[in-house]
VMD Tcl script that builds the backbone (N, CA, C; Angstrom):
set m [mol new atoms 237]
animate dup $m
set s [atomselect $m all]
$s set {name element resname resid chain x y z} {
  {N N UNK 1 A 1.995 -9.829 9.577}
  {CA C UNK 1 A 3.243 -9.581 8.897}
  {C C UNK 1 A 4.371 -9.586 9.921}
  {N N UNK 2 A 5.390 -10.120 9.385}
  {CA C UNK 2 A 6.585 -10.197 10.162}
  {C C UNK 2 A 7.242 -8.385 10.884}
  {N N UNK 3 A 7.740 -8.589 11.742}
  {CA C UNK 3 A 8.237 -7.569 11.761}
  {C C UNK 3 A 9.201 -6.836 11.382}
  {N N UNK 4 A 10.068 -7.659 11.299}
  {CA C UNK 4 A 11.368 -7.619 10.437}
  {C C UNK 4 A 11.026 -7.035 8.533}
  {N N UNK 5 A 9.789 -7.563 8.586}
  {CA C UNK 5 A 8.998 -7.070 6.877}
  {C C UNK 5 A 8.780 -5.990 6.528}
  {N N UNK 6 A 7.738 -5.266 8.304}
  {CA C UNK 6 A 6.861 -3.990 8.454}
  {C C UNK 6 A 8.211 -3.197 8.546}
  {N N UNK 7 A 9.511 -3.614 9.415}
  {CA C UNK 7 A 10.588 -2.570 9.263}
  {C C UNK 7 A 11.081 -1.921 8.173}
  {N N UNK 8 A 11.393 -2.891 7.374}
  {CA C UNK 8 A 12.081 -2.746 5.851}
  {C C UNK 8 A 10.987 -2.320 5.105}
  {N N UNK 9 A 9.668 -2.282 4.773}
  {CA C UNK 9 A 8.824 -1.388 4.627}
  {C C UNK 9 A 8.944 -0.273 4.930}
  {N N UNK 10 A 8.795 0.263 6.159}
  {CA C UNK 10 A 8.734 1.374 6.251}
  {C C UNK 10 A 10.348 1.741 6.426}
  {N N UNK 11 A 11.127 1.638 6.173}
  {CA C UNK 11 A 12.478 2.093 5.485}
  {C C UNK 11 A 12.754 2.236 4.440}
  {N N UNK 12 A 12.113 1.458 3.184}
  {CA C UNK 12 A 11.748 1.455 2.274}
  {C C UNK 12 A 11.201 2.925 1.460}
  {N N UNK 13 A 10.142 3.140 2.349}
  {CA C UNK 13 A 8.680 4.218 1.703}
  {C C UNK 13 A 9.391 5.450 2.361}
  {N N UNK 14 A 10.637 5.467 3.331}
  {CA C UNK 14 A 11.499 6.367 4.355}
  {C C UNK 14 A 11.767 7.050 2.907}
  {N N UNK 15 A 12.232 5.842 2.617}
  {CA C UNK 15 A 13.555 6.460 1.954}
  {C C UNK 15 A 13.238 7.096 0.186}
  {N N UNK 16 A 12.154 6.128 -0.079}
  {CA C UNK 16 A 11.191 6.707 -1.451}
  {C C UNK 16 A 10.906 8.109 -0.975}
  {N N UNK 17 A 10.017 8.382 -0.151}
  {CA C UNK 17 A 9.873 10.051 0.179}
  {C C UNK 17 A 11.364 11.013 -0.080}
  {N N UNK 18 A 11.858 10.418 0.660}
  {CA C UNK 18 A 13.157 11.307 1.046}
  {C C UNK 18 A 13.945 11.555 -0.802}
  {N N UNK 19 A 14.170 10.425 -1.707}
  {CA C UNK 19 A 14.305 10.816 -2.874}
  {C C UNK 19 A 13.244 11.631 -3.583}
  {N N UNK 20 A 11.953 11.076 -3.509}
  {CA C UNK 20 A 10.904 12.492 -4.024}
  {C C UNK 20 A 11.343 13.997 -3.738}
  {N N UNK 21 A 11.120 14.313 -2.372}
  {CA C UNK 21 A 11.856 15.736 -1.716}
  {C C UNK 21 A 12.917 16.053 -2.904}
  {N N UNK 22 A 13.938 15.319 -2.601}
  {CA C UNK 22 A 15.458 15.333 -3.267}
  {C C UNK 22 A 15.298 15.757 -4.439}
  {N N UNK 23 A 14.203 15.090 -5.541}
  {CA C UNK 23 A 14.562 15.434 -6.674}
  {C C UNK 23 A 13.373 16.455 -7.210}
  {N N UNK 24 A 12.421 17.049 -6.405}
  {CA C UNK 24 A 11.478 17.494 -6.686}
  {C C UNK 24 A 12.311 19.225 -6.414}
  {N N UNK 25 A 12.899 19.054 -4.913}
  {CA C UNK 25 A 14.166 20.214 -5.215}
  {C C UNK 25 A 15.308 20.381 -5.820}
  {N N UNK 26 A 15.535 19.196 -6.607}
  {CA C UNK 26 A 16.616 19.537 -8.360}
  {C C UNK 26 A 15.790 19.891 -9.114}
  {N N UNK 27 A 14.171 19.537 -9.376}
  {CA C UNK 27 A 13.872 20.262 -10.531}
  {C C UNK 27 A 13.673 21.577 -10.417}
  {N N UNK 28 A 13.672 22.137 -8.971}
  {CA C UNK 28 A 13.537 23.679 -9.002}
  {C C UNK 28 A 14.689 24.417 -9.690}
  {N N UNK 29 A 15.917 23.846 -9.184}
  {CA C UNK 29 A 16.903 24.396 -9.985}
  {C C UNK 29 A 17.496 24.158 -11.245}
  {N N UNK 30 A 16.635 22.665 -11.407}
  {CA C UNK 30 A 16.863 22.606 -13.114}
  {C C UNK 30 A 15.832 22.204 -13.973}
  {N N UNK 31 A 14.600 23.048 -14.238}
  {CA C UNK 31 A 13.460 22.889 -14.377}
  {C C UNK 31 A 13.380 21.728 -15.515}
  {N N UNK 32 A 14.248 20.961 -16.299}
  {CA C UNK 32 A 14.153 20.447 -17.021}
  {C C UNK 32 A 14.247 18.709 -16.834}
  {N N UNK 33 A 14.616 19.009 -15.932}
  {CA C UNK 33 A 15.580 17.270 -15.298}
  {C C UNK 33 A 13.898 16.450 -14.901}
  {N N UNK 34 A 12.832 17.375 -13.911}
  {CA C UNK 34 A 11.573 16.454 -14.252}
  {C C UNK 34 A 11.442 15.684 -15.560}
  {N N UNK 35 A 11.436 16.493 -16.838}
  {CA C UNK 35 A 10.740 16.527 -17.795}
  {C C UNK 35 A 11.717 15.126 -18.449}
  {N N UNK 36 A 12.827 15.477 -18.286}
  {CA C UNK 36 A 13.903 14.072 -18.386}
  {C C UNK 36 A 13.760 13.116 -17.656}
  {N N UNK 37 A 13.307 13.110 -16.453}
  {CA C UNK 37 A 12.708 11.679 -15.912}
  {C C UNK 37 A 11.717 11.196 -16.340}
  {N N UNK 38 A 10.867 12.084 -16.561}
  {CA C UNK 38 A 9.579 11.251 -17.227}
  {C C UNK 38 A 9.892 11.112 -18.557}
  {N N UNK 39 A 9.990 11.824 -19.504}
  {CA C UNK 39 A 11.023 10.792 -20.801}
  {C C UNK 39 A 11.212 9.638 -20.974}
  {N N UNK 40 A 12.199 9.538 -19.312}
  {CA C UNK 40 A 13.244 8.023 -19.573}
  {C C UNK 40 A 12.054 7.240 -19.135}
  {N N UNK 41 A 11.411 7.185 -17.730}
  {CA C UNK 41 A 10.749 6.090 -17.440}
  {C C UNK 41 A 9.153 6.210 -17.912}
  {N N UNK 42 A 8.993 7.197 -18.522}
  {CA C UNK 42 A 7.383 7.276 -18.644}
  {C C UNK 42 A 7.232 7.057 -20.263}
  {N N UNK 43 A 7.899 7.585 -20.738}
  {CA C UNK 43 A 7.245 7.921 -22.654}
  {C C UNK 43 A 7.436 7.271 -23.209}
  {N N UNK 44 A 8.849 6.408 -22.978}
  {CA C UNK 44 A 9.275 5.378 -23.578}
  {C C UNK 44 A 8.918 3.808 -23.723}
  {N N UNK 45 A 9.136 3.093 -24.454}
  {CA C UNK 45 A 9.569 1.671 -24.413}
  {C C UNK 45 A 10.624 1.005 -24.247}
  {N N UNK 46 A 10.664 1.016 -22.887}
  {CA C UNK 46 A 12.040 0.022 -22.986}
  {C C UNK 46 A 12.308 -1.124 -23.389}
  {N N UNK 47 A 13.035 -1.720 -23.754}
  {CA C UNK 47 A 14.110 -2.831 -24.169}
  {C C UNK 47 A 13.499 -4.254 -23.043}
  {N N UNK 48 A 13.316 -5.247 -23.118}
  {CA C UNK 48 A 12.868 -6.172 -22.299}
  {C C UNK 48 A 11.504 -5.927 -21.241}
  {N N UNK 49 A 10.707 -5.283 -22.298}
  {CA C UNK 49 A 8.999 -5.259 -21.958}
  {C C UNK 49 A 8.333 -6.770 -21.960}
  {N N UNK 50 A 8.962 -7.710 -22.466}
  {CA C UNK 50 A 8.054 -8.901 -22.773}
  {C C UNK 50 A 8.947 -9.600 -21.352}
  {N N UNK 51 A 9.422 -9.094 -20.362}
  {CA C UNK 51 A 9.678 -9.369 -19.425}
  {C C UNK 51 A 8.437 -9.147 -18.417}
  {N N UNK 52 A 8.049 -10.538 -17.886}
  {CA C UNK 52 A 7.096 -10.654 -16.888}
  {C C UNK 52 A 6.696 -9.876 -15.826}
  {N N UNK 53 A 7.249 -8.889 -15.107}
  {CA C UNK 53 A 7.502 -7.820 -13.991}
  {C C UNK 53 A 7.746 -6.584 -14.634}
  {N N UNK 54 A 7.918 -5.960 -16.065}
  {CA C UNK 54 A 8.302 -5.004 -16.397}
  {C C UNK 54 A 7.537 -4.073 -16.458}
  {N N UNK 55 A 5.672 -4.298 -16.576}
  {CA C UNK 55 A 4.634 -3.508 -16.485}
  {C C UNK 55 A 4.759 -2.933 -15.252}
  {N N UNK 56 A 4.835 -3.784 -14.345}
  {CA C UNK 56 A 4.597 -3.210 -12.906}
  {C C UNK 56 A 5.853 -2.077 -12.551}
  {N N UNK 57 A 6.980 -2.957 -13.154}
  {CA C UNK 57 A 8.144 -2.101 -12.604}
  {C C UNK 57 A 7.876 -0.049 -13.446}
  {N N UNK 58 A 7.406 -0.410 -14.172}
  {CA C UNK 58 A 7.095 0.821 -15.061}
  {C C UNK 58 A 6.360 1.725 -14.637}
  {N N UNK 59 A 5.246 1.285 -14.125}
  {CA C UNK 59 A 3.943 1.577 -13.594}
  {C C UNK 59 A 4.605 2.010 -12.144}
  {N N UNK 60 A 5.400 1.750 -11.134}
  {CA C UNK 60 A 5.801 2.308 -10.127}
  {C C UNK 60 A 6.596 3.350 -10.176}
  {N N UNK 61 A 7.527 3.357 -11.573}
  {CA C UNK 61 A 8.527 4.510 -11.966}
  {C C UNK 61 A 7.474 5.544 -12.479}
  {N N UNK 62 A 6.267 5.065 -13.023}
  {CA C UNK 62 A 5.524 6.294 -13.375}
  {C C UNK 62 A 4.575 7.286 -12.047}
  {N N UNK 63 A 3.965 6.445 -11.224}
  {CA C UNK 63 A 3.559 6.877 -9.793}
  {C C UNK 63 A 4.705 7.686 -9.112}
  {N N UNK 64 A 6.261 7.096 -8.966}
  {CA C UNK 64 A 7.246 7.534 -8.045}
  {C C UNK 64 A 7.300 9.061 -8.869}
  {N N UNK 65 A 6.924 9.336 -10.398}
  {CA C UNK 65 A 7.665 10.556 -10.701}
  {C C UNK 65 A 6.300 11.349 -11.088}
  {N N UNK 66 A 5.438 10.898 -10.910}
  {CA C UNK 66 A 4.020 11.284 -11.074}
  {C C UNK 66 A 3.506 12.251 -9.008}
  {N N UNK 67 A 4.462 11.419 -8.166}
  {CA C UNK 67 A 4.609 12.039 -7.037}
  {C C UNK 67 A 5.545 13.083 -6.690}
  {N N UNK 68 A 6.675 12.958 -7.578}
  {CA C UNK 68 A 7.857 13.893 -7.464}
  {C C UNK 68 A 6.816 15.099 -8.354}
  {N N UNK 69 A 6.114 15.096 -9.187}
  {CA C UNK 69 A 5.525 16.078 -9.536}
  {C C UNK 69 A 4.567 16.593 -8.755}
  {N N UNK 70 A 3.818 16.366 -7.776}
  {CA C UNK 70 A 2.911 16.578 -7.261}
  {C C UNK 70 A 3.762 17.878 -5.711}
  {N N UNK 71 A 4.477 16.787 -5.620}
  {CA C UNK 71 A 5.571 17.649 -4.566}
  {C C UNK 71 A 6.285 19.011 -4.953}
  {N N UNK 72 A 6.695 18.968 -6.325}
  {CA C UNK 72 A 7.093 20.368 -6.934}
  {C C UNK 72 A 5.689 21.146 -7.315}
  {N N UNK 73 A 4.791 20.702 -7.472}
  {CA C UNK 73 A 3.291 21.606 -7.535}
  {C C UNK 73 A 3.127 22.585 -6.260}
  {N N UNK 74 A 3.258 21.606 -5.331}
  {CA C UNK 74 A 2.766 21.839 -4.170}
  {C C UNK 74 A 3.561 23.087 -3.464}
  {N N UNK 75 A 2.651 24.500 -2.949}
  {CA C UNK 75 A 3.357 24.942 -2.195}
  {C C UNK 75 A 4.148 25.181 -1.232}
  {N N UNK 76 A 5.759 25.617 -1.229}
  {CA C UNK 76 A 6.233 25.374 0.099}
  {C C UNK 76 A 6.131 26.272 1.661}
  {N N UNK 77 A 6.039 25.191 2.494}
  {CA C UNK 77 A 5.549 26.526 3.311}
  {C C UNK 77 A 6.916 25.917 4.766}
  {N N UNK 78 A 7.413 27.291 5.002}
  {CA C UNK 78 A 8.862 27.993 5.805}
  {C C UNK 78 A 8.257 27.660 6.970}
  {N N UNK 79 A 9.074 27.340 7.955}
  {CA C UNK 79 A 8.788 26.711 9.274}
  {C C UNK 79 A 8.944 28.377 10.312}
}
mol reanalyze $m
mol bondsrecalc $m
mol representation Tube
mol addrep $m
């Protein structure tokens, strides 16, 4: 793999973590806003499903908030 590829990769997965964190500590303070993400990208059917890439794209919004849950499970532990 190029390197220029493996960079933007892992800037990429940087920066996916770093929104997990982010929103896994909004749902502490707004215990409801999880339950509204998964709503929008999980329960539903969206609008242009018979679009070729839309399973997958779905299927990653469900993992990305299926991880943001795992992160608010998880205990925090103080440095």
């Amino acid at each position: 793999m190029d390197v220029e590829n493996t960079d933007l990769e892992r800037r990429v997965l940087a920066h996916e973590w770093i929104l997990q964190v982010l929103i896994a500590h909004m749902s502490e303070a707004e215990p409801k806003f999880l339950e509204r993400l998964q709503q929008t990208f999980i329960e539903k059917l969206h609008p242009g499903s018979s679009e070729h890439d839309y399973t997958d794209t779905l299927e990653y919004a469900h993992q990305f908030i299926d991880q943001v849950a795992r992160l608010k499970a998880t205990p925090h532990i103080d440095p």
